[in-house]
C-alpha positions, 0 to 999 in steps of 0.5 A, spaced: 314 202 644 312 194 644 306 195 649 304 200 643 306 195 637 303 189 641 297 193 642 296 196 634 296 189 632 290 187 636 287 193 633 287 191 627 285 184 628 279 186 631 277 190 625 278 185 620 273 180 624 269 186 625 269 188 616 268 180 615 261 180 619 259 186 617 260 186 610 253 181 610 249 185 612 251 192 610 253 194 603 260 197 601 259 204 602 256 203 609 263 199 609 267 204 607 265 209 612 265 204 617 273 202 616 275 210 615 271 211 622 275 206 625 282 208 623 280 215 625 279 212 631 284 207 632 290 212 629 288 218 635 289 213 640 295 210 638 299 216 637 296 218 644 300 214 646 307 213 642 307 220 645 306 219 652 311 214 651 316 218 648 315 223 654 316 218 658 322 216 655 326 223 655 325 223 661 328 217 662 334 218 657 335 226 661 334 222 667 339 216 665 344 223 662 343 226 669 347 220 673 352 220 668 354 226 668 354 226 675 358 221 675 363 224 670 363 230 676 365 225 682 371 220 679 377 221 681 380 221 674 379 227 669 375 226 663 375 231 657 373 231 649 377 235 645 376 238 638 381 236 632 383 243 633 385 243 641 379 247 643 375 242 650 368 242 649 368 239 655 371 237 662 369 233 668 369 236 676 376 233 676 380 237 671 377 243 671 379 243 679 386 241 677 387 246 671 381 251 671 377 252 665 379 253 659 374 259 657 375 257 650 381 256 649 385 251 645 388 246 651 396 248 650 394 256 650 391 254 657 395 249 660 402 250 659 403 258 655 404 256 649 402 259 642 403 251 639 401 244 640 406 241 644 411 237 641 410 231 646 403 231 646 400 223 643 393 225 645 391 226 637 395 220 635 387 217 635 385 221 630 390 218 625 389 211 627 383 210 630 384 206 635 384 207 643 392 210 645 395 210 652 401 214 654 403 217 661 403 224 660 407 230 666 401 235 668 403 242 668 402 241 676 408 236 675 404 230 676 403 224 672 397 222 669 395 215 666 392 218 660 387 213 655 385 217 649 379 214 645 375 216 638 369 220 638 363 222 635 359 228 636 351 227 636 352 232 629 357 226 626 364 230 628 370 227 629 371 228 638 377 225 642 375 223 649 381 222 654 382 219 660 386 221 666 388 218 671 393 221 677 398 215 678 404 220 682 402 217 688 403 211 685 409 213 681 413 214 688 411 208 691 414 204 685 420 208 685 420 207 693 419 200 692 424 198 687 429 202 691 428 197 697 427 192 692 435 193 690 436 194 697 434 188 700 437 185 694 443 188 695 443 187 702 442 180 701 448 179 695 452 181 701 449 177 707 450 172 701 456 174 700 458 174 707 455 167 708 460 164 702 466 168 706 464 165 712 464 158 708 471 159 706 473 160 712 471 155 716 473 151 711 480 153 711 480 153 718 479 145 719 483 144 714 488 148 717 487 144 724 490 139 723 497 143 723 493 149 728 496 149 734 492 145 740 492 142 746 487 139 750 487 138 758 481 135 762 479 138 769 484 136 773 489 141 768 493 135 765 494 135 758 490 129 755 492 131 748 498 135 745 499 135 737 505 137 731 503 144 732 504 145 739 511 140 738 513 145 733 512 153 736 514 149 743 520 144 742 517 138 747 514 132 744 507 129 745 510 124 751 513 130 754 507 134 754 502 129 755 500 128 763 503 135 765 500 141 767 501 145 762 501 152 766 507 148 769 510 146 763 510 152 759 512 158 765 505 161 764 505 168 765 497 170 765 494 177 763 489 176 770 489 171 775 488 163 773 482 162 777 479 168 773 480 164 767 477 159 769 471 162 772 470 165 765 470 160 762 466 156 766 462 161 765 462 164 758 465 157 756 470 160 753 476 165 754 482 168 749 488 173 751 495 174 751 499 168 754 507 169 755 510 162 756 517 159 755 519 154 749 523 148 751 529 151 750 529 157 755 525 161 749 519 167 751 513 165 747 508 169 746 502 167 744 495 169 743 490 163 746 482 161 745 481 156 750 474 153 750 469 149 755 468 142 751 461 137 753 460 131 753 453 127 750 450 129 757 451 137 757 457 136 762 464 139 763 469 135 760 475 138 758 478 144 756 481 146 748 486 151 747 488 153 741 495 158 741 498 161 736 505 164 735 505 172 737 512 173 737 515 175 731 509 179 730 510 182 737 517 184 735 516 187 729 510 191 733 515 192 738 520 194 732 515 199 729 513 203 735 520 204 736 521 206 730 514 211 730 518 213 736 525 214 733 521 218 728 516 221 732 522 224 736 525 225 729 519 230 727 519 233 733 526 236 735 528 236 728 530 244 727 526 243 719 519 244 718 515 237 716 508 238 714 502 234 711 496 237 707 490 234 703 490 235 695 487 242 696 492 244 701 489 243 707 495 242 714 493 236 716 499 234 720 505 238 723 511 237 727 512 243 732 517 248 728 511 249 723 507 252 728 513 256 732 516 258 725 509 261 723 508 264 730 501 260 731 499 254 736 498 247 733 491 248 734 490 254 730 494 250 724 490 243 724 486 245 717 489 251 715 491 252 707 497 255 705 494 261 702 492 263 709 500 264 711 503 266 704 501 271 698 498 269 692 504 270 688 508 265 692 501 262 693 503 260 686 509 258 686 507 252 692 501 250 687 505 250 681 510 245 684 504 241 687 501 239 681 508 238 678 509 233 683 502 230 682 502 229 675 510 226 674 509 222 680 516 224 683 519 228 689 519 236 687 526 240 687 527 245 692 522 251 691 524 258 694 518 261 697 516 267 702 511 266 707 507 271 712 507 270 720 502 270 724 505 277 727 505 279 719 513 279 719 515 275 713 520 269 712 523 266 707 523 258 705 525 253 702 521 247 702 521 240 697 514 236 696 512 229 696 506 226 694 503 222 699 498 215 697 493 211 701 494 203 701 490 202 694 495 207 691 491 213 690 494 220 692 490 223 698 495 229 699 503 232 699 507 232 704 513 237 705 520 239 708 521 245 709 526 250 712 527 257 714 533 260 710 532 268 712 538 269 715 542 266 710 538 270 705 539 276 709 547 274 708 547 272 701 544 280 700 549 283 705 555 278 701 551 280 694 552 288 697 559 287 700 561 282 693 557 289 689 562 294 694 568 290 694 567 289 685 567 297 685 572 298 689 576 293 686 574 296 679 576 303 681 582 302 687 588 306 684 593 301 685 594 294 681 590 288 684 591 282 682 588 275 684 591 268 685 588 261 686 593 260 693 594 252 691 596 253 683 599 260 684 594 262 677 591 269 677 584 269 676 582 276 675 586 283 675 583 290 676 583 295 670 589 299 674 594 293 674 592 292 667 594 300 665 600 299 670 603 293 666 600 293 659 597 287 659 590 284 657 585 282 662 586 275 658 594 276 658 592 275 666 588 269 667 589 263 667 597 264 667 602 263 673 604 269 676 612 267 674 610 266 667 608 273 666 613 277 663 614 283 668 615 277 674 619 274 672 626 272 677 623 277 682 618 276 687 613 271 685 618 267 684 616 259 685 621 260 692 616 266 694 610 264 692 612 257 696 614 262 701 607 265 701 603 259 701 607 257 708 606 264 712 600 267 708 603 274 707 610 277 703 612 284 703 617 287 697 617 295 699 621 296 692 621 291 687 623 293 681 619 290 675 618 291 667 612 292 664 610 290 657 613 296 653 619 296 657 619 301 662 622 300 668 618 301 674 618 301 682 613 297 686 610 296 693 608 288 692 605 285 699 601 279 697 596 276 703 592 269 703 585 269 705 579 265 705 572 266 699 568 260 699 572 255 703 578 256 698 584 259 699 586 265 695 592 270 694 590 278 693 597 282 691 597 289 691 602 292 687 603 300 687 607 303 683 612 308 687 617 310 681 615 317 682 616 316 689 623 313 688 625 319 684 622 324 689 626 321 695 632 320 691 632 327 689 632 329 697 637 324 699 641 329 693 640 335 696 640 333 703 647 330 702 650 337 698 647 340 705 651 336 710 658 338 705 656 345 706 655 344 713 662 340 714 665 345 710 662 351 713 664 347 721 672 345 719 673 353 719 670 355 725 675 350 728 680 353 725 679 360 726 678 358 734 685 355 734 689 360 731 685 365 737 688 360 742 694 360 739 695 368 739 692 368 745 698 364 748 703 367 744 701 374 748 701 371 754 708 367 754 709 375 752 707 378 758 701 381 754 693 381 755 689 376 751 687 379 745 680 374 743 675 372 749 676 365 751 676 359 746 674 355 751 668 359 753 666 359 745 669 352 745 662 350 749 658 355 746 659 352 740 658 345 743 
């Protein structure tokens, strides 16, 4: 175009010289027609031209667009245009490859589903502000973009917003790995740091207990060249003692390896440290553990040995005192005819003696690990959980539970069991521990003694003969059956409490305190007819024996007492009777005897007469009769 414009204007130069020379010698019309035949072909040829120009010059803009567009095409970064409505005119290679084409969609129907503009969306905070806006923004392909929103103007003037997006997850996981090994070797070296500083302290301790450490230094013959307050006081000899000896010597050494071998070792590793027996000044044993190290001199040379012992006895004895103890304890466990267990908070066995295993009926290895849900029901279940979170909460050993468990064989047993919660070092609870013990027999025996006691209740209740109960040591009734009650006339609550000699009907008879001492020495006593009076005053006939027994561990006194009134008139009325039938039988044998001995007389009469006997014999009656 400034070819075009360049040329133009020389043009009419050209013509202005050539109107001023022809202007002399041609009249004005000639002139006219000169200058209007001119521009016409002045005018021609210059708009050839500026359209050759604009040709080439769209091809050019179309060329330059081309490019563009195939750069838009091939960046590793989408670029859209978006309308104030959400509609994408345009969208680079990049984009459509990672979301595909809109198809004249609105940009969040398409991306994410929706039926609106997601809430947080800042792409159109350009077209409030006008200026450029940058945000990151999770794709609906979960990964993260750098996005640079710009405002835009169409061609026709409308108002677009470019957006530049730029994947940065890649990048996103390499920062966050980079932080994470970041903080990792900060903390690493924190703690290196930390380490250093510990170490410091140490050392610096350690010199500053050196003075007082105990130490003795020997040269290469074994002497002792150095022997200071420390290895005074834990041996009892003096430094000039001690220096010019052997300390081998002087000590009693006992060495856990033969001496050359030491000293081989620390020739070698120019150190050496174990444990050493040695006997004090005063006949003592010594233990002590020793770090004994190789010392040079300027030139690298051997030049003496330095031995730093520290006392180990009082240690080693409470050492030797625990492990008895955890021997004495361990034997404790497991001969122990109870059952002691350990669990984790959730009640997983984590250790047990013998008798768990041999009361459940399972090996020691089937047990490591098992929960008590695995050996009891869900019902007693309950009753171990309650008393586990009892005892977490309060803090304190729970009372003895009673509990049912299965057996491996599915028999059932009854338990009881007190739980302890069981803490670590820093004082935090990590489990339970338990006491446990097997009472089925002495279950089965309360239910035998519960019938037998139901039984015995019954039988008292109903017996048809007085029983009355006593305390052996004070001679008080304790209970009395309905029958004795009806017997006597008196209340249950007129029995208990009161001496058997304080109650009416016994008084000044047989439970007298003579008897009842009686009683307390042989443990029986019998009346077979005890008259006594009852309430209302009747007088009645009783069988009374009284016995001593053991209930519970405590003596008491059980008296039966039977009335036999009805029987005492029964037997007096055949005693009566028995007695008029012996008169009748005395009287009825007097005459016989005597109609006997008047036939004898006769009979001798008749004989001293010379007469036959008129009766048969007596003597022959005499003993029919006997």
């Amino acid at each position: 175009m400034s070819n075009l414009k360049a040329h133009s204007r020389i043009s009419m130069e050209n013509l202005y010289k050539a109107i001023a020379k022809a202007h002399s010698r041609i009249s004005m019309e000639n002139l006219y027609k000169a200058i209007a035949k001119a521009h016409s072909r002045i005018s021609m040829e210059n708009l050839y031209k500026e359209i050759a120009e604009r040709k080439r010059a769209e091809v050019a803009v179309a060329k330059e667009r081309q490019r563009f567009y195939d750069v838009l095409e091939t960046l590793p970064a989408y670029v859209v245009l978006l309308t104030p409505d959400y509609h994408v005119p345009f969208a680079n290679r990049f984009f459509r490859e990672r979301f595909g084409e809109s198809h004249g969609c609105r940009c969040y129907e398409y991306l994410f589903k929706r039926t609106e503009p997601c809430e947080i969306c800042e792409t159109f905070t350009v077209l409030k502000t006008g200026k450029s806006h940058n945000w990151e923004w999770l794709g609906p392909d979960g990964r993260n973009y750098d996005i640079h929103d710009f405002p835009f103007t169409d061609t026709d003037g409308s108002p677009l917003i470019m957006e530049v997006g730029i994947d940065i997850t890649e990048a996103k996981r390499a920062e966050a790995v980079l932080k994470e090994v970041n903080e990792t070797l900060e903390q690493r070296v924190a703690e290196r740091t930390a380490e250093l500083r510990k170490s410091e302290e140490s050392l610096r301790r350690q010199f500053e207990l050196l003075e007082h450490a105990p130490v003795l230094v020997r040269n290469l013959n074994d002497e002792i060249i150095l022997w200071n307050s420390g290895m005074e006081n834990i041996y009892g000899y003096s430094r000039g003692e001690a220096l010019g000896k052997v300390p081998h010597d002087l000590l009693q050494t006992l060495h856990p390896q033969p001496l050359a071998e030491i000293i081989s070792h620390i020739s070698h590793e120019r150190q050496w440290e174990g444990e050493l027996h040695h006997k004090g000044k005063d006949g003592k044993d010594i233990i002590v553990t020793s770090l004994q190290m190789l010392h040079r001199d300027a030139d690298g040379n051997a030049a003496a040995i330095i031995e730093v012992n520290t006392d180990m006895t009082e240690h080693k004895r409470a050492e030797e005192a625990l492990r008895q103890s955890e021997e004495k304890y361990r034997n404790i466990l497991e001969n122990m005819n109870d059952s002691y267990f350990e669990t984790d908070l959730r009640g997983n066995m984590t250790f047990c003696n013998p008798m768990v295993p041999k009361s459940l009926g399972y090996s020691p290895e089937e047990m490591a690990g098992m929960n008590h849900r695995m050996y009891m029901d869900p019902e007693n279940a309950e009753i171990v959980e309650r008393s586990f979170r009892d005892v977490y909460r309060e803090n304190i050993p729970s009372k003895v539970i009673s509990y049912e468990v299965i057996k491996k064989d599915r028999t059932k047993a009854h338990v009881e069991t007190s739980f302890s919660l069981i803490k670590n070092k820093d004082g935090h609870s990590t489990g339970y521990c338990g006491i446990s013990r097997d009472i089925t027999a002495r279950k089965r025996s309360e239910e035998a003694l519960q019938i037998s006691e139901a039984r015995y209740r019954k039988l008292f209740k109903s017996a048809q003969e007085g029983i009355l109960i006593l305390d052996a040591d004070t001679g008080q009734v304790i209970d009395a059956n309905p029958f004795m009650q009806d017997l006597l006339g008196y209340s249950w609550e007129e029995f208990v409490g009161k001496s058997l000699w304080d109650i009416g009907s016994f008084k000044d008879v047989a439970a007298s305190k003579s008897s009842f001492d009686e009683l307390q020495r042989k443990g029986y006593i019998r009346y077979e007819d005890l008259p006594i009076e009852t309430s209302d005053g009747r007088h009645i006939n009783v069988e009374f024996v009284s016995n001593v027994y053991m209930v519970d561990g405590k003596q008491v006194i059980q008296c039966n007492i039977r009335d036999i009134t009805e029987r005492k008139m029964a037997e007096s009325e055949i005693n009566e009777q028995i007695a008029e039938l012996q008169r009748w039988q005395n009287a009825t044998l007097g005459r016989e005897t005597r109609i006997l001995d008047l036939k004898r007389e006769v009979n001798e009469l008749l004989d001293r007469a010379g007469e036959p006997p008129r009766y048969p014999s007596t003597e022959s009656q005499d003993k029919k009769k006997k």
